[in-house]
MOPAC internal coordinates of N, CA, C and O (Angstrom, degrees):
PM7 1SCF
backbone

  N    0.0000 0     0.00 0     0.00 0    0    0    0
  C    1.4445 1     0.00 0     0.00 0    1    0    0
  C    1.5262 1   110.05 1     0.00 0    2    1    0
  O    1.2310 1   128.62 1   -38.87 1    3    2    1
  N    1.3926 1   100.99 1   141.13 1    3    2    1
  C    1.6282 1   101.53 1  -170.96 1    5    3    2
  C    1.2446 1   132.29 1    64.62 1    6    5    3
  O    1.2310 1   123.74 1  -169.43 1    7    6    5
  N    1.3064 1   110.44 1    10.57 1    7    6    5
  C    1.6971 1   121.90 1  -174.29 1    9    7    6
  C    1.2750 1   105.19 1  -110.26 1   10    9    7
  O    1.2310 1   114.01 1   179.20 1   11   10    9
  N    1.7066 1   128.94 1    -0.80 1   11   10    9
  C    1.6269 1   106.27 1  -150.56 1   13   11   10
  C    1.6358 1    82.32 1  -131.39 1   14   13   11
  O    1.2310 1   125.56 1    -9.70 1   15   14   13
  N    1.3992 1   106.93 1   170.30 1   15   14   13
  C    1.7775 1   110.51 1   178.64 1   17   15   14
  C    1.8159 1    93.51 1  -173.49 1   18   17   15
  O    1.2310 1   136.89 1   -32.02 1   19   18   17
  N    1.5865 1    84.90 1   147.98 1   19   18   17
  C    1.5051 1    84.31 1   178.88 1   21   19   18
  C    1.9626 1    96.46 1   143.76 1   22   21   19
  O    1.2310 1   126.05 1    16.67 1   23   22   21
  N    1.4970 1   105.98 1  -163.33 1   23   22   21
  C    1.4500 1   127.76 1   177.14 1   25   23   22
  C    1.6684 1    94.48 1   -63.38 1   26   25   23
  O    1.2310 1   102.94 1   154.64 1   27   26   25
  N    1.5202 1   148.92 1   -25.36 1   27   26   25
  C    1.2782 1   128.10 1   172.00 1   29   27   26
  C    1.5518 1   123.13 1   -83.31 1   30   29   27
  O    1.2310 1   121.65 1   177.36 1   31   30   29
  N    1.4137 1   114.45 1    -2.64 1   31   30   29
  C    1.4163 1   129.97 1  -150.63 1   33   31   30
  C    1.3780 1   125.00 1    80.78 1   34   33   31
  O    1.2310 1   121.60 1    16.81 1   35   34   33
  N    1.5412 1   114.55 1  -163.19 1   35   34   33
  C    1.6499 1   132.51 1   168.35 1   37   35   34
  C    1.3710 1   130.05 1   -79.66 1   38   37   35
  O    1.2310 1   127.53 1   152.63 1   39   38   37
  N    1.5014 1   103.11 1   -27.37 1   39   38   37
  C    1.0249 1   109.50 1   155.31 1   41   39   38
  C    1.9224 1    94.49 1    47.84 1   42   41   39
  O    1.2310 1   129.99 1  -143.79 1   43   42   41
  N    1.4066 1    98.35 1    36.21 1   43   42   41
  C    1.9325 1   110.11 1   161.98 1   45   43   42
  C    1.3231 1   109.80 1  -119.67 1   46   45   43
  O    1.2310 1   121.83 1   173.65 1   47   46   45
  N    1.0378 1   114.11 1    -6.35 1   47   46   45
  C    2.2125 1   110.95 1   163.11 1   49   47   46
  C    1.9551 1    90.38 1    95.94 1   50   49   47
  O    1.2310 1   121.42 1  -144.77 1   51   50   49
  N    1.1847 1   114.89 1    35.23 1   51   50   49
  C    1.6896 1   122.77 1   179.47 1   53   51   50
  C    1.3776 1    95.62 1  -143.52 1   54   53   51
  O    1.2310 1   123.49 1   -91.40 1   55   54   53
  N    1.9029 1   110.91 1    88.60 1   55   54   53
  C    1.1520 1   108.18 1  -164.78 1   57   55   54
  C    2.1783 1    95.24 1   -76.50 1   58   57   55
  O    1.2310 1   116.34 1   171.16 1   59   58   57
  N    1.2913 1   124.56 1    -8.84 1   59   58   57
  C    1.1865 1   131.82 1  -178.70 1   61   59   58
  C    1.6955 1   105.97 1   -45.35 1   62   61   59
  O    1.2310 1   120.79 1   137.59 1   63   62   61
  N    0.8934 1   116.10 1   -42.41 1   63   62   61
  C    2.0728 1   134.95 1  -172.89 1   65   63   62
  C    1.4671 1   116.54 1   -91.51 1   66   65   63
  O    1.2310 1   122.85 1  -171.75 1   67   66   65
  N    1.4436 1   112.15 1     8.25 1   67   66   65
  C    1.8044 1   114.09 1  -166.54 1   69   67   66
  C    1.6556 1    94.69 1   -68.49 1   70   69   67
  O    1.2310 1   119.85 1   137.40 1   71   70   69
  N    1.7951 1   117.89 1   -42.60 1   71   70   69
  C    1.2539 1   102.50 1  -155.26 1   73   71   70
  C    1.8875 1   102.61 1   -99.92 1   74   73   71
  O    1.2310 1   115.79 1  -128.95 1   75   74   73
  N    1.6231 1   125.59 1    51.05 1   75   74   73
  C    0.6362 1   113.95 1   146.89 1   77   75   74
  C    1.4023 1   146.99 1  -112.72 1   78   77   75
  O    1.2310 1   128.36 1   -15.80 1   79   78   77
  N    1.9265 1   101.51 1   164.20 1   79   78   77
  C    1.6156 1   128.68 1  -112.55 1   81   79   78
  C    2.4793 1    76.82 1   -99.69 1   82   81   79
  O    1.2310 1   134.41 1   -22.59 1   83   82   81
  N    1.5642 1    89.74 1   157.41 1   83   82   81
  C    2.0028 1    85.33 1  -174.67 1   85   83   82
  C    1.3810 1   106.40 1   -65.06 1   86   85   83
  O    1.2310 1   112.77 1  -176.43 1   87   86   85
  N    1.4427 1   131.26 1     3.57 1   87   86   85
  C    1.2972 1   139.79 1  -166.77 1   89   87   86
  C    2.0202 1    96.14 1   -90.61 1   90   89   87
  O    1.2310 1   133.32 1   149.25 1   91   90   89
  N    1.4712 1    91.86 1   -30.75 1   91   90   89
  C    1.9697 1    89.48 1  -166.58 1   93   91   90
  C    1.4700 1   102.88 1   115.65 1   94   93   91
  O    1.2310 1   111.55 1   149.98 1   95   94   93
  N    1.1679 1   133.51 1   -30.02 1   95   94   93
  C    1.2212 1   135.15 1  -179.55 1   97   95   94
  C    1.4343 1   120.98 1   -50.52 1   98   97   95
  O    1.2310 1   112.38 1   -32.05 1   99   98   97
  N    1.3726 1   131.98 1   147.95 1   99   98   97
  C    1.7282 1   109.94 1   178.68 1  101   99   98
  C    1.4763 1    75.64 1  -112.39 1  102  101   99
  O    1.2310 1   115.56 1   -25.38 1  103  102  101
  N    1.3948 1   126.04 1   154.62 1  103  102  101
  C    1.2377 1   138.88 1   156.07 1  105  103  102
  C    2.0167 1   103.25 1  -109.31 1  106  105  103
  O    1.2310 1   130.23 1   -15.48 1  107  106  105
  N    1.1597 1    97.88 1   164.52 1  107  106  105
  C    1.6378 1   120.72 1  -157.19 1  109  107  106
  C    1.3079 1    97.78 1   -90.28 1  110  109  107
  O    1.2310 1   121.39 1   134.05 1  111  110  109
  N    1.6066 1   114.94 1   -45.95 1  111  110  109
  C    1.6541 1   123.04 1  -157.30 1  113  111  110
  C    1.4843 1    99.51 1  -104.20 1  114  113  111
  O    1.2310 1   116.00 1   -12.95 1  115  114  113
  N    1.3749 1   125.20 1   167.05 1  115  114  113
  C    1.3843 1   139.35 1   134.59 1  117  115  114
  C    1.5105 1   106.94 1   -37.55 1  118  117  115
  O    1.2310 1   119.85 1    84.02 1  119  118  117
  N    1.2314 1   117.90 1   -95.98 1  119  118  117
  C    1.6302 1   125.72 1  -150.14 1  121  119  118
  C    1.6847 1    98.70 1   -52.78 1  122  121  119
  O    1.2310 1   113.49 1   159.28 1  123  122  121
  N    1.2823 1   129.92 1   -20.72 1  123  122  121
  C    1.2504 1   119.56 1  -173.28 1  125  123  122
  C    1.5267 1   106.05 1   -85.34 1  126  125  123
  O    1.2310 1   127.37 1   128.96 1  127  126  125
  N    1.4753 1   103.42 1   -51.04 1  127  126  125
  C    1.3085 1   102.19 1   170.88 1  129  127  126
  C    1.7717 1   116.80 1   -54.48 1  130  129  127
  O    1.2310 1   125.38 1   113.32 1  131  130  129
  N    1.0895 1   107.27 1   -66.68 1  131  130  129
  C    2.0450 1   101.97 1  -176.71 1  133  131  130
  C    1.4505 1    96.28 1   -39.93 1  134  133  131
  O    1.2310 1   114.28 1   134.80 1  135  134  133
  N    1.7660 1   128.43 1   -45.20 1  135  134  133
  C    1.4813 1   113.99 1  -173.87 1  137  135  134
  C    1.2445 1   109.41 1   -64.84 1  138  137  135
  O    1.2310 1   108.18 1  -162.03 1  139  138  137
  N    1.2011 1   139.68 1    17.97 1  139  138  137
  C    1.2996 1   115.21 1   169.86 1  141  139  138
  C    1.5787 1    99.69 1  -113.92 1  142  141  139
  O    1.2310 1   102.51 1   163.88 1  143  142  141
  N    1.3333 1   149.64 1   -16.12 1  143  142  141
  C    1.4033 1   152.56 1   118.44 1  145  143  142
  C    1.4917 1   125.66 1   -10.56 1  146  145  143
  O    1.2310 1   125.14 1   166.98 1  147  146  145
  N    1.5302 1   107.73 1   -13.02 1  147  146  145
  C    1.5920 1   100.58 1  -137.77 1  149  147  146
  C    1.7833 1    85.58 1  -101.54 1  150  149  147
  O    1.2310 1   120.14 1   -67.23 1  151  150  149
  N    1.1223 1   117.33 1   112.77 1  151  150  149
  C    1.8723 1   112.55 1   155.32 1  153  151  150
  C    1.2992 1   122.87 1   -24.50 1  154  153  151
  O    1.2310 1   123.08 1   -94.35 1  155  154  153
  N    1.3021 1   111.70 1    85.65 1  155  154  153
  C    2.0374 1    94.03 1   170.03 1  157  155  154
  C    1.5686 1   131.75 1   -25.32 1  158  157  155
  O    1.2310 1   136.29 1   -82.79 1  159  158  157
  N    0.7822 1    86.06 1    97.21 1  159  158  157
  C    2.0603 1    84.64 1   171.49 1  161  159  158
  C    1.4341 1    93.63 1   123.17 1  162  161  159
  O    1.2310 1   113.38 1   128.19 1  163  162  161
  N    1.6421 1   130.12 1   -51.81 1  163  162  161
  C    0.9236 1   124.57 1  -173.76 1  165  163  162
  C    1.2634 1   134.09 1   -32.11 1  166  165  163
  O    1.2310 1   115.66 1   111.94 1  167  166  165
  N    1.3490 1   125.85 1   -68.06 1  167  166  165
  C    1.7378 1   130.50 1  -170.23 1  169  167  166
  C    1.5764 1    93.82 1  -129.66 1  170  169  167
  O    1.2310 1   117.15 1   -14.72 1  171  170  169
  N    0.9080 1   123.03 1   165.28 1  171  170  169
  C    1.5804 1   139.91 1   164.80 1  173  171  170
  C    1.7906 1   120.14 1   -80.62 1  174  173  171
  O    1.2310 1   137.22 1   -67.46 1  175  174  173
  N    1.6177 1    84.24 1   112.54 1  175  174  173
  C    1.6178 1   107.97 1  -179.65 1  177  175  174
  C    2.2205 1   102.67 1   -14.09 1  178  177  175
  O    1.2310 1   118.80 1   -29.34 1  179  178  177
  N    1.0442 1   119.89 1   150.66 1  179  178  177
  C    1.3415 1   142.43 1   173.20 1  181  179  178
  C    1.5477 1   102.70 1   -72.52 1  182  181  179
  O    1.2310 1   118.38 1   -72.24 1  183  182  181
  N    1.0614 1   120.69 1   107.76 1  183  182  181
  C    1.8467 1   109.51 1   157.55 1  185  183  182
  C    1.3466 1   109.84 1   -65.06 1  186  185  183
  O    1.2310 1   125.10 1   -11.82 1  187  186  185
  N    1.5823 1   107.82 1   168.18 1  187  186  185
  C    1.7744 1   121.03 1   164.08 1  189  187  186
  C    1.7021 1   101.31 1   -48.97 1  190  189  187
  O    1.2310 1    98.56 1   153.36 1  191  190  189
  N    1.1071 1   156.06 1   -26.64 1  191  190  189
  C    1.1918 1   141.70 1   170.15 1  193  191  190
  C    1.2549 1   106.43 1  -105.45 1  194  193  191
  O    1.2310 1   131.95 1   -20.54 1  195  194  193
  N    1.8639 1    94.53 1   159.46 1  195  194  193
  C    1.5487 1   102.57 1  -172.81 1  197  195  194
  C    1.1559 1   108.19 1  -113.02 1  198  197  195
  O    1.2310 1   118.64 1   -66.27 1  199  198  197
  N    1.4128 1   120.20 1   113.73 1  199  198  197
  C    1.7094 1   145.21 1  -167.55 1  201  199  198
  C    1.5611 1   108.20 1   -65.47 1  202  201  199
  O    1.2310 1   122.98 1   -45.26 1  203  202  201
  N    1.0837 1   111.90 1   134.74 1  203  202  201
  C    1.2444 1   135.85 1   148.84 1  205  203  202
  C    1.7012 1   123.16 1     1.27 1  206  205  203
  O    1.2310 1   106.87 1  -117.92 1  207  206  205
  N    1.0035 1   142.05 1    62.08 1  207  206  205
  C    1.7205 1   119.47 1  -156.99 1  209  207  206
  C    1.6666 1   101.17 1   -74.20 1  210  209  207
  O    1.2310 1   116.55 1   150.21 1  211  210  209
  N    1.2250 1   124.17 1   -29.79 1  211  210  209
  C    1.4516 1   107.84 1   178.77 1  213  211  210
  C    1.2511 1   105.56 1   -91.37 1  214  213  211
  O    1.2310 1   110.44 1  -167.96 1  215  214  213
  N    1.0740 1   135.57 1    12.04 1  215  214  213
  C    2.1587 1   133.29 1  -173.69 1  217  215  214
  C    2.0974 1    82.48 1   -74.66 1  218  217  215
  O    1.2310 1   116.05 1   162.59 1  219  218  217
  N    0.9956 1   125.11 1   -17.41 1  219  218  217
  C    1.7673 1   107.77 1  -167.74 1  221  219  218
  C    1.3396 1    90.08 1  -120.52 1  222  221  219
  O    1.2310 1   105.14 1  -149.54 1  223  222  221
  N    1.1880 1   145.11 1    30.46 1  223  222  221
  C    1.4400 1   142.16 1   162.63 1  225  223  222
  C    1.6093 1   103.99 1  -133.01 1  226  225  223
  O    1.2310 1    99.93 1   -58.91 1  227  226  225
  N    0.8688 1   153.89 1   121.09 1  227  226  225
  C    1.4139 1   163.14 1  -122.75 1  229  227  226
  C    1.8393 1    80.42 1  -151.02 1  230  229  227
  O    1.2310 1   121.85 1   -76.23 1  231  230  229
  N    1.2786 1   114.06 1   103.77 1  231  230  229
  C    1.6792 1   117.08 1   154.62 1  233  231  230
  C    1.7594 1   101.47 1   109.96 1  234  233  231
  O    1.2310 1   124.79 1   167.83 1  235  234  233
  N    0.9608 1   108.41 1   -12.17 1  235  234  233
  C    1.6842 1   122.63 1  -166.29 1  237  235  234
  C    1.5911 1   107.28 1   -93.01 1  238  237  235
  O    1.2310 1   119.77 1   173.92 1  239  238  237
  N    1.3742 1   118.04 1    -6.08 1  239  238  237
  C    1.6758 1   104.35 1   162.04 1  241  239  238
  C    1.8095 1   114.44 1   -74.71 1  242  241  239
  O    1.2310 1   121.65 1   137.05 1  243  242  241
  N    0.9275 1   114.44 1   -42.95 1  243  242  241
  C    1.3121 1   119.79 1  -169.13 1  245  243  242
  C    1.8041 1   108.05 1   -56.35 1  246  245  243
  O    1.2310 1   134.70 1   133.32 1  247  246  245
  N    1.4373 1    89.17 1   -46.68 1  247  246  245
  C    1.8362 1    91.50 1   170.01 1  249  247  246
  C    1.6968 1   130.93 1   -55.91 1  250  249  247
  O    1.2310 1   133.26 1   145.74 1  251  250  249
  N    1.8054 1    91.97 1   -34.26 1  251  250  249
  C    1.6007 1   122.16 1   177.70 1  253  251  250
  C    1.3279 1    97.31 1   -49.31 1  254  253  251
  O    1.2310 1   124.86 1   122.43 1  255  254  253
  N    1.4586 1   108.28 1   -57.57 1  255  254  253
  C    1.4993 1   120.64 1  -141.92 1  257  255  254
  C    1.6519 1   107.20 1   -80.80 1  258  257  255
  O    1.2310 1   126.51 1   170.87 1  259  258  257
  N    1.4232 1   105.09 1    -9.13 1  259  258  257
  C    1.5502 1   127.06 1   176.71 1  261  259  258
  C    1.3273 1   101.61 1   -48.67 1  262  261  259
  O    1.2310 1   131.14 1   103.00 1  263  262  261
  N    1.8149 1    96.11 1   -77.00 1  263  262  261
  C    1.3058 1   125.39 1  -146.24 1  265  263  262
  C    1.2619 1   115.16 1   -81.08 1  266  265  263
  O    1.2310 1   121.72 1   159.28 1  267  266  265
  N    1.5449 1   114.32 1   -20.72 1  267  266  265
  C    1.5196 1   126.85 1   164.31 1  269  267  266
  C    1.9180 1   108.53 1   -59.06 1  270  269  267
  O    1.2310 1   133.34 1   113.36 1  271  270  269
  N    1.4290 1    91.82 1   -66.64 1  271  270  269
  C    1.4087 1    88.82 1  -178.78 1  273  271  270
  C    1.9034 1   125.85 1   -46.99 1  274  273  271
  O    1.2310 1   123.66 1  -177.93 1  275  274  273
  N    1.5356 1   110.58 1     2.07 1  275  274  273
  C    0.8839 1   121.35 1   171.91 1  277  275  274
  C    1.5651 1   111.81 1   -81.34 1  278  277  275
  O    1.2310 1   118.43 1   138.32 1  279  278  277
  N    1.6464 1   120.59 1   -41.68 1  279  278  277
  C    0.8546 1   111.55 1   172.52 1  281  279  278
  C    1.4416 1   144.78 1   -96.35 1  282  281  279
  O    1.2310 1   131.54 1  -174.24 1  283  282  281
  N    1.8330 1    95.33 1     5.76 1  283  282  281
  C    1.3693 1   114.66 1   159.36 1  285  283  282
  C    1.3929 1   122.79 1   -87.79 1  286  285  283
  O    1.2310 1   120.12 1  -177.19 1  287  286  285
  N    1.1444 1   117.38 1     2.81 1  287  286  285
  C    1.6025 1   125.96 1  -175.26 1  289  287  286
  C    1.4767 1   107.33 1   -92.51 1  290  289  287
  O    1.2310 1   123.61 1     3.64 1  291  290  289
  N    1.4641 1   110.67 1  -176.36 1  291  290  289
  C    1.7612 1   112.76 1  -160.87 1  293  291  290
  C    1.2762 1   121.06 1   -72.93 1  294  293  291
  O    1.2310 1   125.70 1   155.23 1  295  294  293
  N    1.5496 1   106.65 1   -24.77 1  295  294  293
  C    1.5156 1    92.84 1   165.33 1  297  295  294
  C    1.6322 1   128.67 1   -81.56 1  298  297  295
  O    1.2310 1   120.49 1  -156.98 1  299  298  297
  N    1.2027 1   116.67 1    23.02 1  299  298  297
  C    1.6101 1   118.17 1   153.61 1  301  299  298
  C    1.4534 1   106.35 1  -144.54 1  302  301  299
  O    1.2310 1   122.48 1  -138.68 1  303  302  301
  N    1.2384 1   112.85 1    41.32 1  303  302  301
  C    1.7803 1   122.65 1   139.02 1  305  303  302
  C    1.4501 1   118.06 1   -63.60 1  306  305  303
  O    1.2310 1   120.10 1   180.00 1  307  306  305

């Protein structure tokens, strides 16, 4: 606790600081915050809404929905 920073948060129990940016900055939004994570050139900037991750994988929710439920289940209660 209080040791970690980045795309998971602070993980210091001040949910106010989760979305801050490697600069120190807290940003307000998602897409602003992940854009400041984001590799130049790499992937295409985040709009104000947050897209779809399986709309470009055709068959890949059902797998999602696997592996999530792994981490909503009792062993990370």
């Amino acid at each position: 606790s209080g040791q970690v920073r980045g795309l998971c948060g602070t993980f210091n129990g001040d949910q106010r600081d989760e979305f801050t940016t490697p600069e120190g900055d807290v940003e307000p939004g998602v897409a602003a915050f992940a854009n400041a994570f984001r590799a130049a050139g790499a992937c295409p900037a985040l709009g104000p809404g947050i897209p779809d991750p399986c709309a470009g994988f055709p068959g890949i929710r059902e797998r999602a929905e696997a592996a999530c439920a792994v981490l909503m289940g009792p062993a990370f209660q």
